[in-house]
N, C-alpha and C positions, 0 to 999 in steps of 0.2 A: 353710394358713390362707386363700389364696386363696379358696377353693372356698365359705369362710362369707359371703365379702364382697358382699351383691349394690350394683347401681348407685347406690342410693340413700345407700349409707353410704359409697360409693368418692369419692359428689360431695362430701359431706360433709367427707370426709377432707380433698380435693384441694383446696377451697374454705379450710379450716381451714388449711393449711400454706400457702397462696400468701398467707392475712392474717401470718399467721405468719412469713413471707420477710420482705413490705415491712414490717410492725412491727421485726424484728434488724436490716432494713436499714436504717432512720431511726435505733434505738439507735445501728448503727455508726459511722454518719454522725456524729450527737453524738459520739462518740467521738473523731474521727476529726477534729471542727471542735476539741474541746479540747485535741489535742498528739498523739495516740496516733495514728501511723500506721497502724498494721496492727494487727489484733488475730482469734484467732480467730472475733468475732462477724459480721467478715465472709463465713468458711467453713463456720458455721453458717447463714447465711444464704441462703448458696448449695446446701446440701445438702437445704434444706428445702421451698428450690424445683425441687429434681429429684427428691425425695420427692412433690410433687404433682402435679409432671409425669406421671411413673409411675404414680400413681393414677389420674389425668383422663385416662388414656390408654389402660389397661384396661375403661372403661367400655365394655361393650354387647361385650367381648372375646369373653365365656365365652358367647354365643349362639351355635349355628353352624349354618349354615343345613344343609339335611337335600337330601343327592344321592343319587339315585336310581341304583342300580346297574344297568349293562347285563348281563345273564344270556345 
């Protein structure tokens, strides 16, 4: 599925899950201010920012630049 993805929808993606981290992190936080210690919205939160990492970080990956063989 890689290979469908170009940069423009990988920024998207990446942009989308890093609103996506700090919105579960402020829910957690609530959370977290009313009694509940831990809860998995913090592991969610956290995965969803290593989901955009990996996106934002493949960008401009699958170019490669073109070497010239010696014969």
């Amino acid at each position: 599925m890689s290979g469908f993805l170009n940069d423009k929808v990988r920024l998207g993606i990446g942009i989308a899950l890093v609103v996506l981290a700090i919105a579960i992190f402020i829910h957690g936080w609530f959370e977290r201010s009313a009694g509940n210690p831990f809860s998995q919205i913090w592991m969610l939160a956290v995965i969803s920012l290593l989901g955009a990492m990996i996106q934002l970080r493949k960008i401009g990956g699958g170019q490669k630049p073109d070497h010239e063989k010696d014969a």
